[in-house]
MMTF fields as JSON, N, C-alpha, C and O atoms, coordinates in Angstrom:
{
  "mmtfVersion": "1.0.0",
  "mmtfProducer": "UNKNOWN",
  "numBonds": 299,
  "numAtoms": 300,
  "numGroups": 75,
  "numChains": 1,
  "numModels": 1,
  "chainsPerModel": [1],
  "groupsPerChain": [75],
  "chainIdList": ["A"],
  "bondAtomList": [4, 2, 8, 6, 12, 10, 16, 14, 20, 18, 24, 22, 28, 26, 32, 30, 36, 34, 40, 38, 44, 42, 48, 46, 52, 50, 56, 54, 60, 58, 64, 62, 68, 66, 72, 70, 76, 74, 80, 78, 84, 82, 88, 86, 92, 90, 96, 94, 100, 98, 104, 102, 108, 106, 112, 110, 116, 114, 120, 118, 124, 122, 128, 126, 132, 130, 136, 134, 140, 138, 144, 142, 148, 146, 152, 150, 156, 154, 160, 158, 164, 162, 168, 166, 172, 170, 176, 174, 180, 178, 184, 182, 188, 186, 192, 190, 196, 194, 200, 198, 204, 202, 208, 206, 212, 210, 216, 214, 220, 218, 224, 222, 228, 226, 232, 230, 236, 234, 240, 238, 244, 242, 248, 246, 252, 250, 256, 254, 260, 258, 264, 262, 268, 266, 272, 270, 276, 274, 280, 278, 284, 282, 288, 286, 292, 290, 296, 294],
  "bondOrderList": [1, 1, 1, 1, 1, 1, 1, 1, 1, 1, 1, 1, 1, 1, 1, 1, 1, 1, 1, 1, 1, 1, 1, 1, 1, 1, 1, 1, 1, 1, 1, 1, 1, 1, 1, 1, 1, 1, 1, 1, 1, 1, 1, 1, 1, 1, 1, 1, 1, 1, 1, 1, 1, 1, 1, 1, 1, 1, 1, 1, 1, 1, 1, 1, 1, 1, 1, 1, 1, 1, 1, 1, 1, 1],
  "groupList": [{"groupName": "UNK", "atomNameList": ["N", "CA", "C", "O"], "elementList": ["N", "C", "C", "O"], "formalChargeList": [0, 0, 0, 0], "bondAtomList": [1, 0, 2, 1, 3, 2], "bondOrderList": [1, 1, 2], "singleLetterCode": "X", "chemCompType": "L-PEPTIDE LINKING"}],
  "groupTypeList": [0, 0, 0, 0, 0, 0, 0, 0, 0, 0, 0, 0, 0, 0, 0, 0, 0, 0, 0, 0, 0, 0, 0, 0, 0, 0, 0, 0, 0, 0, 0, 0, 0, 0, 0, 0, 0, 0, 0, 0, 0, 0, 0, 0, 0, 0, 0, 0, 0, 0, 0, 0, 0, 0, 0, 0, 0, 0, 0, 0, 0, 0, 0, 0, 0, 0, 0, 0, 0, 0, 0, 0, 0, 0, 0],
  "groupIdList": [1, 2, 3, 4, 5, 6, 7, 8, 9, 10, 11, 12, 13, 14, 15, 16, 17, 18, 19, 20, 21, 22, 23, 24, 25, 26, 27, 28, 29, 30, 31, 32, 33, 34, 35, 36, 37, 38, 39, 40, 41, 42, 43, 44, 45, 46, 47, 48, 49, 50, 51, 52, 53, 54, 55, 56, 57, 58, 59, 60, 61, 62, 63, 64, 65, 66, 67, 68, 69, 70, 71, 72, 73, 74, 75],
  "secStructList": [7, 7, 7, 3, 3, 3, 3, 3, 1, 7, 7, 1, 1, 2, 2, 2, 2, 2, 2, 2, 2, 2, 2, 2, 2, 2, 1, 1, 1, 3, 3, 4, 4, 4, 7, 7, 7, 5, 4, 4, 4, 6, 5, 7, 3, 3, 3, 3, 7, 6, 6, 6, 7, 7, 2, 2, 2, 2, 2, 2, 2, 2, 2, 2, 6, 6, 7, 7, 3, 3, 3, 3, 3, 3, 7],
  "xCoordList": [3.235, 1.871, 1.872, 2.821, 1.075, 0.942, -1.046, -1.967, -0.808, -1.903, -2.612, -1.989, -3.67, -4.508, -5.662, -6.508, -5.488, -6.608, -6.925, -6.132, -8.559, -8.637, -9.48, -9.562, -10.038, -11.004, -11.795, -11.378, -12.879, -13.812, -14.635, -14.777, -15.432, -16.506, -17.643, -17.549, -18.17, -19.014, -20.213, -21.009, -20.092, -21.184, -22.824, -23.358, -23.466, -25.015, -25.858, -26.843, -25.545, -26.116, -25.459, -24.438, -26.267, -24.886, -24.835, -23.777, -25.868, -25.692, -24.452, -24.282, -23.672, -22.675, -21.659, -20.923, -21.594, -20.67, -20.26, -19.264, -21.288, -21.412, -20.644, -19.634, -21.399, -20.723, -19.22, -18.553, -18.861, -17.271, -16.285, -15.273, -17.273, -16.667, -16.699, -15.817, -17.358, -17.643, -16.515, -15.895, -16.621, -15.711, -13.962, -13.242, -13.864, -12.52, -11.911, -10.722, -12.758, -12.019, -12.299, -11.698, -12.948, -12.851, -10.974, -10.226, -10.63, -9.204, -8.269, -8.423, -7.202, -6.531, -5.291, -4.828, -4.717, -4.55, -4.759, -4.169, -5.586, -6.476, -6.567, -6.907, -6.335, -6.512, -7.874, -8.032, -8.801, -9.789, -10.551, -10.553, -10.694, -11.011, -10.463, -11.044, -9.426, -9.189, -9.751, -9.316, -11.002, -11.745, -13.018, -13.981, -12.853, -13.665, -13.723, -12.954, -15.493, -15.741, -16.356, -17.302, -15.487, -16.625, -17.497, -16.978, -18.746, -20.23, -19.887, -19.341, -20.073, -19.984, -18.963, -19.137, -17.393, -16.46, -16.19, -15.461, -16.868, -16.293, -14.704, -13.81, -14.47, -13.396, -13.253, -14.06, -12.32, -11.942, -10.81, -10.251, -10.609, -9.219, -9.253, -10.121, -7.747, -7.698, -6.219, -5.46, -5.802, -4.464, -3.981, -4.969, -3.108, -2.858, -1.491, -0.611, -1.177, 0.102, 0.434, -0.132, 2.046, 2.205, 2.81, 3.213, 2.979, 3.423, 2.736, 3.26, 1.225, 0.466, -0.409, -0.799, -0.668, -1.311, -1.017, -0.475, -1.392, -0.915, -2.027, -3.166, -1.673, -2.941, -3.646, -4.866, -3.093, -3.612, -4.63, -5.679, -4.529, -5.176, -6.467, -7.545, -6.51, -7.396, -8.544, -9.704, -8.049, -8.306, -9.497, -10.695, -8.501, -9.173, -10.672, -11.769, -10.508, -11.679, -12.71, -13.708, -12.768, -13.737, -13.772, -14.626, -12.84, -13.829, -14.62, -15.765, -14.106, -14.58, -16.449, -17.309, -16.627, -17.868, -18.542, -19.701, -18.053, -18.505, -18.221, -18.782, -17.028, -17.34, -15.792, -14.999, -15.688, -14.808, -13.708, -14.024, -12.49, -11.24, -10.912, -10.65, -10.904, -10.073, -8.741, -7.928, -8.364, -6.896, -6.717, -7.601, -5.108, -4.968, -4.192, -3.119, -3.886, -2.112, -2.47, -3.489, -0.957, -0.528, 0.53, 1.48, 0.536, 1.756, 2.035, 2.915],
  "yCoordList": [-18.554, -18.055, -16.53, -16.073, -15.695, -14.727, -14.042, -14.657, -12.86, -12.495, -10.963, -9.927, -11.179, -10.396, -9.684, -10.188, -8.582, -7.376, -6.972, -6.53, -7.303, -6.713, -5.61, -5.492, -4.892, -3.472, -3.684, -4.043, -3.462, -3.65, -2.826, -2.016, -2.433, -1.376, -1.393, -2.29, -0.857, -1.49, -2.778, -2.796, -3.513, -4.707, -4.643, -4.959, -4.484, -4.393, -5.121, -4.553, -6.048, -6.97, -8.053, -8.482, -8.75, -10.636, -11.171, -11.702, -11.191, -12.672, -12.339, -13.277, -11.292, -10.401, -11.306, -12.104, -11.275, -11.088, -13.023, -13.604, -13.432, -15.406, -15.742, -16.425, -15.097, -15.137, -15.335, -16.27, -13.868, -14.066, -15.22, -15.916, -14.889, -15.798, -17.791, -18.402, -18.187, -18.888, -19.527, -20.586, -18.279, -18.246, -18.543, -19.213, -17.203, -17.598, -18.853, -19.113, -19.741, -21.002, -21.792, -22.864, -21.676, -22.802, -22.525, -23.502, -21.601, -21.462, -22.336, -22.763, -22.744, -23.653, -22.774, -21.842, -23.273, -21.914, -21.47, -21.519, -21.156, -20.24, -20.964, -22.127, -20.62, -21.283, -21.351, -20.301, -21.988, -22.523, -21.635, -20.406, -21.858, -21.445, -19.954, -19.208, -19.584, -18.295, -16.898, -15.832, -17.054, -16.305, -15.763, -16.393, -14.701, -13.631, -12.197, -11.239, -12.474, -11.134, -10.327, -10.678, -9.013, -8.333, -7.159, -6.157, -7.482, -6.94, -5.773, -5.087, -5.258, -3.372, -2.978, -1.763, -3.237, -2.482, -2.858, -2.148, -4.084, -4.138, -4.458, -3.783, -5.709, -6.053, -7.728, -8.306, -8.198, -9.846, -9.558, -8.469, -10.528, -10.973, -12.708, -13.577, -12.618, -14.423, -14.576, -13.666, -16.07, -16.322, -16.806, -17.204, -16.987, -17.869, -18.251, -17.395, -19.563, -19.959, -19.523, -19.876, -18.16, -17.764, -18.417, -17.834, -19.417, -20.547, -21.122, -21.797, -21.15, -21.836, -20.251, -20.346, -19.44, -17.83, -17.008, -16.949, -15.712, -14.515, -13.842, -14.219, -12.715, -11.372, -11.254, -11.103, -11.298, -10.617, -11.975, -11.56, -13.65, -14.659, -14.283, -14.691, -13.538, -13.754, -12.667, -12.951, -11.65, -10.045, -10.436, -10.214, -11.054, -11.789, -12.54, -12.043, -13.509, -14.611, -13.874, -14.136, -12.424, -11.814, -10.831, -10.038, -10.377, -9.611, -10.239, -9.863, -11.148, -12.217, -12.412, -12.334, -12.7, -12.513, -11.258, -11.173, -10.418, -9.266, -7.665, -6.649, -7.823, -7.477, -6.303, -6.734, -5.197, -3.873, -4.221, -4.267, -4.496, -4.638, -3.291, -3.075, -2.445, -0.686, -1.15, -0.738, -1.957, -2.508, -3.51, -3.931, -3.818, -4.971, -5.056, -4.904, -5.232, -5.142, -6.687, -7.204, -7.121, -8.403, -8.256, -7.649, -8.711, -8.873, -10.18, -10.315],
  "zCoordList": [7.307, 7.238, 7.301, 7.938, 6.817, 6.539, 7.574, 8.111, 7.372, 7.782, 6.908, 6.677, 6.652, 5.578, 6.387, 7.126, 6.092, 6.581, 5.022, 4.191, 4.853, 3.206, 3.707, 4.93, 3.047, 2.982, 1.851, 0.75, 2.142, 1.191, 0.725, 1.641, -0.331, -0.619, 0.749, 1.586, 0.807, 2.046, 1.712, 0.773, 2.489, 2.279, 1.933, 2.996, 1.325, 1.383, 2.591, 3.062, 2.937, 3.671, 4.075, 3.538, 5.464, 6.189, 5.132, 4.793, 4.358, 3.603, 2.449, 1.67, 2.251, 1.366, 2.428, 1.848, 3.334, 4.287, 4.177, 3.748, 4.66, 4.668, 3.008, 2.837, 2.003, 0.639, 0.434, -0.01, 1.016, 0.993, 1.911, 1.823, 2.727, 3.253, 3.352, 3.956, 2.953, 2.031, 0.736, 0.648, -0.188, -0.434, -0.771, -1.511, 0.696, 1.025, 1.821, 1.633, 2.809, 2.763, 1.662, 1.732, 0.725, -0.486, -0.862, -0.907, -1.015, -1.469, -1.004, 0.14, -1.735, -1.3, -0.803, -1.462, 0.694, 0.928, 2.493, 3.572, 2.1, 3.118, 4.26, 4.045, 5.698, 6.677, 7.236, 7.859, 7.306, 6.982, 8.712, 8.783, 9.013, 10.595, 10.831, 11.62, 10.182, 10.084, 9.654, 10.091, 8.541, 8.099, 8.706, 9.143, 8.652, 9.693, 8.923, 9.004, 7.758, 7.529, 8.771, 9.476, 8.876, 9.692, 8.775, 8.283, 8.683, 8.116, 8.464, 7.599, 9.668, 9.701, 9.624, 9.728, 9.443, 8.843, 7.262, 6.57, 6.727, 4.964, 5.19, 4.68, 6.123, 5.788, 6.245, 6.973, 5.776, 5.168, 6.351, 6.484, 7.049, 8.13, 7.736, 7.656, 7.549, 7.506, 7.361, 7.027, 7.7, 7.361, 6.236, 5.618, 5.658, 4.531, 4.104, 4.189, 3.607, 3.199, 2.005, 0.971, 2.121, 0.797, -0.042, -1.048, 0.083, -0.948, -1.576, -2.462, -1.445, -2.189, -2.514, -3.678, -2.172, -2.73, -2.29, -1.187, -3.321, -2.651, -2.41, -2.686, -1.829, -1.295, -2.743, -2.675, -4.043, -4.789, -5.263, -5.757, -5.21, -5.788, -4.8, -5.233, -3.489, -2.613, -3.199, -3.497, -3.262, -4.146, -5.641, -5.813, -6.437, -7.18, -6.779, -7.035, -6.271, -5.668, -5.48, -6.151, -4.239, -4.134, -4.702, -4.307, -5.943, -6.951, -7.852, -8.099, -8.351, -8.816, -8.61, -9.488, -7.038, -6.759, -6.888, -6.482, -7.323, -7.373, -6.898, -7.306, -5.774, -4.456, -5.08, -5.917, -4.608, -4.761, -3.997, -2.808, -4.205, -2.444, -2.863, -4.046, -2.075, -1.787, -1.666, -2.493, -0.758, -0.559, 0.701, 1.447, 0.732, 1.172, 2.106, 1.522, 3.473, 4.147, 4.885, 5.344, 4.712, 4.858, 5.446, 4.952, 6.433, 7.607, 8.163, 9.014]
}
């Protein structure tokens, strides 16, 4: 398992925030209970199995919705 700090453009509003996150446990993947946008910093925390995705399938998903990633660190 892996761990993801994304950065984001800044959020407009919660319901931006519920969106992504949302979202990111639909992914297969994604540790489901792990996802935690925080609204006033514009950033995505979550875990994920890199065998089934990477930082960048996650990157994708929420640009996808619309949304800017500045960048990504995964540890």
């Amino acid at each position: 398992m892996k761990k993801a700090t994304i950065q984001l453009e800044t959020l407009a509003c919660p319901s931006c925030a519920l969106k992504i996150e949302g979202a990111a446990k639909f992914l297969d993947g994604v540790v489901k209970d792990s996802v935690k946008v925080l609204f006033n910093s514009s950033k995505v925390k979550l875990d994920f199995d890199e065998e089934k995705l990477s930082v960048e399938d996650i990157e994708k998903a929420i640009t996808a919705l619309g949304y800017e990633v500045i960048k990504s660190q995964v540890k």
